[in-house]
N, C-alpha and C positions, 0 to 999 in steps of 0.2 A: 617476127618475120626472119625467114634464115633469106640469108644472102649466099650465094657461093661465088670467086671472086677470079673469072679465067684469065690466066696471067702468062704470058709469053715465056715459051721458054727462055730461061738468058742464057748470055754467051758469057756474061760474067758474073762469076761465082760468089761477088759477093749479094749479088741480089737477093737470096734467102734471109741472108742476115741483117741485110737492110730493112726489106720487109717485112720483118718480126719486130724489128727496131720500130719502125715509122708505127706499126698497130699497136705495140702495146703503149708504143707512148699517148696515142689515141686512144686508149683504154678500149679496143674492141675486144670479144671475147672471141678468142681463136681457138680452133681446134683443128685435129688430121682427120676426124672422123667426118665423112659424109655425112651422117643422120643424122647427127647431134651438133652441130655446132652452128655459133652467130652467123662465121661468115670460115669460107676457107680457100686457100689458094690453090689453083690446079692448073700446072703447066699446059700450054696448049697443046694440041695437039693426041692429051692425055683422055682417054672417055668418060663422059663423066655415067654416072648410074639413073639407068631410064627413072628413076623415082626422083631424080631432079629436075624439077618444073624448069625448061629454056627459059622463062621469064625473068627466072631468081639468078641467072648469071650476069655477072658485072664483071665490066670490063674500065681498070682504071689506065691514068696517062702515068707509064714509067718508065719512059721515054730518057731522063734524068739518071736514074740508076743503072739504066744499060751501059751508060759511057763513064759513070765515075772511076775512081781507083783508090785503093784501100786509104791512102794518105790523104787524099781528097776529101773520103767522107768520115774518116775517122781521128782527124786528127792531121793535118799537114805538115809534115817534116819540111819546117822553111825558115829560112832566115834571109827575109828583105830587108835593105837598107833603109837606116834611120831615116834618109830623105824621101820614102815614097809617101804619095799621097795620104793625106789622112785616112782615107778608108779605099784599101783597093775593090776594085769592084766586086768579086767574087766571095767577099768576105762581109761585105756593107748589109745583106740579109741572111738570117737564117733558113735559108732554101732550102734542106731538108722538113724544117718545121712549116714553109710556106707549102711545099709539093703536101704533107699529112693534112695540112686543112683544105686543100683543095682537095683531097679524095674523100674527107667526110663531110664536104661540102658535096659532092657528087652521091655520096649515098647519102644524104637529107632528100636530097633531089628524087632519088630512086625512092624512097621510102614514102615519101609524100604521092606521087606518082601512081603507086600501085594502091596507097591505101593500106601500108604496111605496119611494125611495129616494128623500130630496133631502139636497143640498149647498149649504153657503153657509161665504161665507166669517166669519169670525169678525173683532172690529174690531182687536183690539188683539195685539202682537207679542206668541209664548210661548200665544197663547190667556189672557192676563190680564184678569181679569174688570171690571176698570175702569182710568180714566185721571188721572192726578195731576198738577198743576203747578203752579208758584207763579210770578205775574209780579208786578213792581216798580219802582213809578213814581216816578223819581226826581224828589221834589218841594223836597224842602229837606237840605240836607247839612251846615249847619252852625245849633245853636242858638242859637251869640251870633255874632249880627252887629250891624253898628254901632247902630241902632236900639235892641235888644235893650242893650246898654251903654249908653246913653244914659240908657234910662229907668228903669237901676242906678243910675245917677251922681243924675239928679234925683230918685231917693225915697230915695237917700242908703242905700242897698246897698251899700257899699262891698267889705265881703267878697266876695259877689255877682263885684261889677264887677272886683276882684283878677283872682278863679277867672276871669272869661268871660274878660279878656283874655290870661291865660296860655295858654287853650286853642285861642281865635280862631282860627279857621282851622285849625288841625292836625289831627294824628290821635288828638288827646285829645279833641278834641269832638266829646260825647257822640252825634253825630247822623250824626257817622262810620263807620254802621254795617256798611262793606263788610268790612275785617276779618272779624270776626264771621261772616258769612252766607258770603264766601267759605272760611273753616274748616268749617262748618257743612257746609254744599253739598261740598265734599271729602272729609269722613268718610262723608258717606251715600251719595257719588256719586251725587247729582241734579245738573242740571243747570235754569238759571233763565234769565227774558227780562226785563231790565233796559231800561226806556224811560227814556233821557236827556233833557232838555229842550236844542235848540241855540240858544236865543235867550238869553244871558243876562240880560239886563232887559227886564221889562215894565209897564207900567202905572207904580209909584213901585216896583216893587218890583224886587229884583239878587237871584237865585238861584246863576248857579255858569257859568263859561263853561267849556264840554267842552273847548277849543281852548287850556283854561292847560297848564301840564306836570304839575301836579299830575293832573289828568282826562284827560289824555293817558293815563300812569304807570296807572291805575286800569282805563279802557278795555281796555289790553293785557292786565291782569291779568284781566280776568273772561273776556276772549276766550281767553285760555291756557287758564282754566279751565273752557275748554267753553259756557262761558253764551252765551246771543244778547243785541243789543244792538238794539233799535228804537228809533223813534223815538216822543218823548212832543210832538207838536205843539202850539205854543203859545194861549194861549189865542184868541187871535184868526185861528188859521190856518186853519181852516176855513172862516170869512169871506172871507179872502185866498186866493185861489189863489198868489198871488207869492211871498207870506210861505212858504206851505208848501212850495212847491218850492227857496227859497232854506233853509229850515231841512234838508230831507233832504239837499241838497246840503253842508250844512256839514258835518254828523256826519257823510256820507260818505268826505267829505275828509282829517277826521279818521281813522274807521278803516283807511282804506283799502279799503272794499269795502261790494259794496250794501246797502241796510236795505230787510229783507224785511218789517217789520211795523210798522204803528204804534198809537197810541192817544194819542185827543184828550185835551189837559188839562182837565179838569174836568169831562169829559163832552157838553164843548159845540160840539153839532153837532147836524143831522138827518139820519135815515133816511126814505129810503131814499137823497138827496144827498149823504151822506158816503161811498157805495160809488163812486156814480162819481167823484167828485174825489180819493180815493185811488187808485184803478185808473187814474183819468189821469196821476200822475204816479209810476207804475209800483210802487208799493207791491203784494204778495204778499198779502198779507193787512192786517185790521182788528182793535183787541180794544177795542171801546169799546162793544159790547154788552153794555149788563149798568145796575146801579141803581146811584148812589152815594149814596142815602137811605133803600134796604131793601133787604134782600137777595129772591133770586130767579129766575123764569129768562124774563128780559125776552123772550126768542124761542119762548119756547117749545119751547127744546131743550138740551143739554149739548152737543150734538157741534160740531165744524167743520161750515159749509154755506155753500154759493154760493149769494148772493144773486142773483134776476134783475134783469140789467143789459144796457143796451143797447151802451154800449158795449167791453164786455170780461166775458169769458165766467171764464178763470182767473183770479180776486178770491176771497178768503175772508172769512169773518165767521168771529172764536174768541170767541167766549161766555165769559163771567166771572159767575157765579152770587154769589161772593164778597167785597166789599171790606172792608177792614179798618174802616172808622171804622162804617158802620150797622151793623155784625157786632157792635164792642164797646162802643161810646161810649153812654154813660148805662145800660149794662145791668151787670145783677152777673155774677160770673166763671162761675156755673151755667145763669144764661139764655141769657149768650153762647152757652157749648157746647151747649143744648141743640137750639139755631138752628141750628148748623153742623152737628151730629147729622143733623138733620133733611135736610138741603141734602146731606148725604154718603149718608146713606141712600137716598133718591133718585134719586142717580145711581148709585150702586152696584147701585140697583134694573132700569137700564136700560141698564146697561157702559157707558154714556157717559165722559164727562170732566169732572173737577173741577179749576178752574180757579180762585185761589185772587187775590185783586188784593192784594198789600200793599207800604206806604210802609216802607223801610227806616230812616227816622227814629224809625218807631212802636217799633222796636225798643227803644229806649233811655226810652219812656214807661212808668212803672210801672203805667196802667190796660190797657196792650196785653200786657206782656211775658208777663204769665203764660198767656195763650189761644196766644201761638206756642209757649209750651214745650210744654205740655198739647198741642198740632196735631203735635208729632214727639212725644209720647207718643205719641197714635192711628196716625200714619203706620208706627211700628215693628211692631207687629201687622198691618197690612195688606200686602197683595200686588197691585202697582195697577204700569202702563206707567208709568216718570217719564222725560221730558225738558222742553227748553224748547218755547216754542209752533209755532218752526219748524222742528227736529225733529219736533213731534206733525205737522205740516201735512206733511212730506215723507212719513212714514209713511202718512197718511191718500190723500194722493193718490197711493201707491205703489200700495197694496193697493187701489185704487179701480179701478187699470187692468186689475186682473187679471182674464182674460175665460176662461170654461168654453168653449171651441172644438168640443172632440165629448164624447159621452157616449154608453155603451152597457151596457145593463143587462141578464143575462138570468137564469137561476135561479136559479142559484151562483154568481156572481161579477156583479163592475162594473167598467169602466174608464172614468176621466174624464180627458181630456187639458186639460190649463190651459196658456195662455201669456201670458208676462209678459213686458214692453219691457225689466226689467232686474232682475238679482238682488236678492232679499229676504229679511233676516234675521230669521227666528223664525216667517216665515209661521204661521196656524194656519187650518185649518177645521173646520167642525160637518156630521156625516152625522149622518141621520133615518133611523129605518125599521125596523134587523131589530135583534133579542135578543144574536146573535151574529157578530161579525165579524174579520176579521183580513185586516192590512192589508199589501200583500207592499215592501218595502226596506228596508234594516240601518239606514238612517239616521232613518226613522222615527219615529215615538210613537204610543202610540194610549191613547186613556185614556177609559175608560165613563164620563160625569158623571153618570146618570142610565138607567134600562130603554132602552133603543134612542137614544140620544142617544150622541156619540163624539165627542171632541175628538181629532183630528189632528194633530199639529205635523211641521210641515218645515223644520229646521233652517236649512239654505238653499236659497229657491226660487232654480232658476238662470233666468238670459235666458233667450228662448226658448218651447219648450215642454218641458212636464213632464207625466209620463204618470202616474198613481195607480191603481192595483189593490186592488180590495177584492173578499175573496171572503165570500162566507156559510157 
């Protein structure tokens, strides 16, 4: 069933871009062509081609996007004070991802109504109902450092100054927490995106140089084990163009190959300026959307989204709804969870992505430890996509390409031909429309979720195209 989709002219510009936003992340197949496509958007006012059935035009509520503004929906250039509410209102749901399920809650509605068929793609690989990840910013790696001794020695800690300097540096201090997270990460088979800092001093302060052999040694190991390694920009590098291009180029050098992603230290930057000066100096993605003094969904969304930018088009923004210090710090162990409940419910509510910020230092603080053990309690009951964030991002714009080329529908049967630039593991999609169905190849799945509602899975989509038979 083609839908065509009459949609008000707006007065604000960014409506187009939202619009392409909210549908692909709905996995609808779009097109500009009248004849050929799922479904497509046509300014009012605009004629449509008498070979367009009046019945097949849908008219959605967006209402919401006529009044946003670029910062609004894409990222909010804000800094409210540590005192405001734990979740301010406007931020407490993903309301872009809530308006996308209610307009394909509105074409289930239409589809079922007329007796129709529609397809779309589904977001996450396996048809998994949502998305999990844990990224971590390497901010401090060792507890006693010389400072830290010092001010043992002057209030006369001696025990204290014994223990720090035994551990100093090693793999005994407590702040050491890679062990640990890389066992962890191994038994469960996730995989994590670690931002390293490559400026070792700044300000008065010496954090960790990535370029000793010690961070060398570490490097290799988290890459062996699958993890992604970004970069954590200094604090000042956003200010600096020089600076920031000299720091990716160090940790480059170091791994041996490029860093797809980064995130500012401290959070200190602006939007919508921090997209272009990352995309200038060829960074893949961003993950510095997000609060580090409440939790929330600073964009207005869970998913990956390309920001509008003028000068480069494939740039990502990955959303962080989660950091560890506003999530725990001055709350009791019940409050915490019930904040993070909330934040996971949520996104659970809209298949999105839960994106999780924590310091691996935090590991080894007795006010943090118990909210991460209690977070792989709740993870072991859940069924959610996990990778790191550039894994989640090659997925996203895998499945992003994939384009419905023909489709033909007639009593008893359908066939929809898909082609894809390159094979895809676990592919899934959602058909609407009939009570009963069945789906014709051995390698297949087909699974009812719901009265006329069918998840699809295609184990492996190949290059090329691929041809789907559904009969009724």
């Amino acid at each position: 069933m083609q839908i065509y989709i009459q949609w008000k002219n707006p007065r604000n510009d960014l409506v187009p871009s939202l619009l392409r936003r909210l549908t692909e992340q709905l996995g609808w197949f779009v097109s500009d062509r009248l004849d050929k496509s799922a479904w497509v958007a046509v300014p009012e006012g605009e004629s449509l081609p008498e070979t367009v059935p009046r019945d097949r035009i849908l008219r959605l509520s967006g209402k919401e996007l006529e009044e946003v503004r670029a910062e609004t929906a894409f990222c909010r250039d804000e800094d409210a004070p540590p005192q405001e509410a734990e979740f301010a209102p406007k931020d407490r749901t993903p309301w872009l991802d809530q308006l996308a399920r209610e307009w394909q809650q509105s074409v289930q509605e239409e589809v079922f109504a007329r007796q129709g068929i529609f397809l779309r793609k589904l977001p996450w690989p396996e048809g998994k109902l949502f998305a999990f990840t844990i990224s971590h910013d390497v901010d401090l790696t060792r507890a006693y450092g010389p400072k830290t001794l010092l001010r043992f020695l002057l209030e006369g800690r001696l025990k204290e100054l014994e223990r720090g300097i035994a551990r100093m540096g090693g793999e005994q201090d407590p702040y050491w927490t890679f062990p640990q997270l890389q066992e962890q990460y191994r038994d469960l088979g996730w995989k994590a995106t670690f931002f390293f800092l490559a400026r070792a001093r700044e300000d008065w302060s010496y954090r960790y140089n990535v370029r000793s052999r010690r961070f060398r040694k570490l490097l290799d190991e988290l890459l062996a084990g699958g993890h992604e390694i970004g970069l954590h920009s200094s604090k000042y590098a956003f200010e600096q163009p020089a600076r920031l291009r000299q720091e990716k180029a160090v940790l480059e050098a170091v791994l041996g190959r490029p860093v797809a992603g980064v995130r500012q230290h401290f959070l200190r930057l602006r939007f919508p300026e921090a997209w272009e000066r990352f995309a200038r100096e060829e960074f893949r993605y961003d993950a510095s959307c997000g609060f580090n003094h409440r939790l929330g969904f600073r964009a207005g969304t869970s998913f990956p989204f390309q920001p509008p930018m003028k000068s480069r088009k494939n740039f990502w923004e990955i959303p962080f709804a989660l950091m560890d210090y506003p999530w725990i710090s001055g709350k009791s162990p019940e409050e915490s969870w019930q904040n993070f409940a909330q934040i996971a419910r949520e996104v659970e509510s809209v298949g999105g992505m839960l994106q999780l910020l924590w310091h691996p230092s935090n590991l080894a603080e007795a006010v943090f430890r118990p909210s991460w053990n209690r977070l792989m309690e709740w993870a072991e009951g859940k069924s959610f996509y996990q990778n790191h964030l550039e894994g989640l991002l090659r997925w996203w714009e895998a499945r992003q390409q994939v384009r419905l080329v023909e489709q033909r529908i007639e009593a008893r049967w359908a066939v929809f031909v898909l082609e894809s630039d390159f094979s895809l593991e676990g592919f899934a999609l959602e058909l609407l429309g009939r009570k009963k169905i069945r789906v014709k190849g051995n390698d297949l799945r087909q699974e009812e979720t719901a009265p006329g509602v069918y998840r699809l899975m295609i184990p492996r989509l190949p290059s090329g195209r691929f041809t789907l038979t559904v009969e009724f």
